[in-house]
C-alpha positions as CSV (number, residue, x, y, z in Angstrom):
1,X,0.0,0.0,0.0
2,X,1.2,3.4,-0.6
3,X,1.0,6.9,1.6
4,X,-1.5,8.0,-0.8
5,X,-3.8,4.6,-1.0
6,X,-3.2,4.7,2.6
7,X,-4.8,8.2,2.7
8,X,-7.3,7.3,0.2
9,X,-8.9,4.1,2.3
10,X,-8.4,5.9,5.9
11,X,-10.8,9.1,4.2
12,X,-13.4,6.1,2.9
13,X,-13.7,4.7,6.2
14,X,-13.8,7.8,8.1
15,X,-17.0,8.8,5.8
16,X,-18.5,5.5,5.8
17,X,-17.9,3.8,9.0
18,X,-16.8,6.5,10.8
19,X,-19.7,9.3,9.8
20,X,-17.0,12.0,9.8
21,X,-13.9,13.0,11.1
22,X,-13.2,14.7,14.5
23,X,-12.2,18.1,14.5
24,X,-8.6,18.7,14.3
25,X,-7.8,19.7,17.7
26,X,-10.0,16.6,18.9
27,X,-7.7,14.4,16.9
28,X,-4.8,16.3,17.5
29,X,-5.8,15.1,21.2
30,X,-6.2,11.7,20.0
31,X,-2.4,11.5,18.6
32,X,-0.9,12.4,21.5
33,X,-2.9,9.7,23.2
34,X,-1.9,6.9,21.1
35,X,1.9,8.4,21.0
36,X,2.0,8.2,24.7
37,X,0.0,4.3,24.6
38,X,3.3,3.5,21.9
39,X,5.3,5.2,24.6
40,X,3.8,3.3,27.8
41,X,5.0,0.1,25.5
42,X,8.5,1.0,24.1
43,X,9.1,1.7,28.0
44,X,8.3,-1.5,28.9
45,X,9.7,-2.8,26.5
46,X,13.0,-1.8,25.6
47,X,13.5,0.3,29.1
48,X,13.6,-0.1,32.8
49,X,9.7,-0.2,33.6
50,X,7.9,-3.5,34.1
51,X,4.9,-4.7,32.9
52,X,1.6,-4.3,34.1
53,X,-1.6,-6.4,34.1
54,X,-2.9,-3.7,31.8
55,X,-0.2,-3.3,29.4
56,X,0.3,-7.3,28.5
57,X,-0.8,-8.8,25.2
58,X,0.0,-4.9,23.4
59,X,1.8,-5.1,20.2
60,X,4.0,-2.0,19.5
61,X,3.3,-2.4,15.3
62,X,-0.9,-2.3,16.7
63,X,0.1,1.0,18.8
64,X,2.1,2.0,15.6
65,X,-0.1,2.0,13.5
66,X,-3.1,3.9,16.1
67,X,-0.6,6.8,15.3
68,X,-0.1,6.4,11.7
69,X,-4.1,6.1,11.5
70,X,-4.2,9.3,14.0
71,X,-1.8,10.9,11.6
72,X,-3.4,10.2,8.6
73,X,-6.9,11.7,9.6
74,X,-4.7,14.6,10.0
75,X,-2.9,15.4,6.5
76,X,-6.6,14.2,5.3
77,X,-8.4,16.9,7.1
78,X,-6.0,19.7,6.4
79,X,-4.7,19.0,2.7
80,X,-1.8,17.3,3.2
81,X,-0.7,15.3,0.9
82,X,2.0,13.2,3.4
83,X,3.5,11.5,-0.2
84,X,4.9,14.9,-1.1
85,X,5.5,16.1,2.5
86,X,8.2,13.1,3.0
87,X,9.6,13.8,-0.5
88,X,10.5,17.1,1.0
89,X,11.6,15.7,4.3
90,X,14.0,13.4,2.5
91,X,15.2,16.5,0.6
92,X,15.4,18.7,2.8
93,X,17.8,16.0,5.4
94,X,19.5,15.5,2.6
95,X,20.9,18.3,2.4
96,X,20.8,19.3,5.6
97,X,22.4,16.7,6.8
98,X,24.6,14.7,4.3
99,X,27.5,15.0,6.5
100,X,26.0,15.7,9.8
101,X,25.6,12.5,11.1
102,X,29.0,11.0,9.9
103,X,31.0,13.7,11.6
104,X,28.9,13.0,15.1
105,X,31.6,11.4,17.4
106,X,28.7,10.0,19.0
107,X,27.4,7.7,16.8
108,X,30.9,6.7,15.3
């Protein structure tokens, strides 16, 4: 599936199953609640936190994709097409940062 036919079958749902999209701020609302569920996992995950009862049986690519859903609704709602807008982010850390990364002593 591509960005756009993933674009293209969230805004069918939305106006089929869903009625209608949230307002933008509600959604924008919504995002930051599924990046912080994604969060809540990594943490458990890959950190120093433990499980709870509650947080068993998550999957991080379900909570993953919450937010690329989240994000999708979005572009959608505010005419962004994200297929162009990551052609651009590629360009633009291209550029920006071609040699940016090699010369970080950190990550050497």
């Amino acid at each position: 599936m591509t960005i756009q036919e993933a674009q293209n079958q969230v805004d069918t749902w939305i106006n089929t199953t869903g009625v209608r999209y949230f307002n933008e701020l509600t959604n924008l609302g919504i995002l930051m609640e599924e990046v912080g569920e994604l969060s809540r996992l990594m943490v458990r995950t890959y950190g120093e936190q433990s499980f709870k009862d509650s947080d068993k049986g998550k999957e991080l690519s379900d909570e993953m994709a919450d937010v690329l859903w989240v994000l999708i609704c979005l572009a959608n709602q505010t005419g962004v097409n994200l297929t162009e807008a990551l052609e651009k982010n590629f360009a633009k850390k291209n550029l920006r940062d071609q040699d940016r990364h090699k010369n970080n002593e950190k990550l050497q």
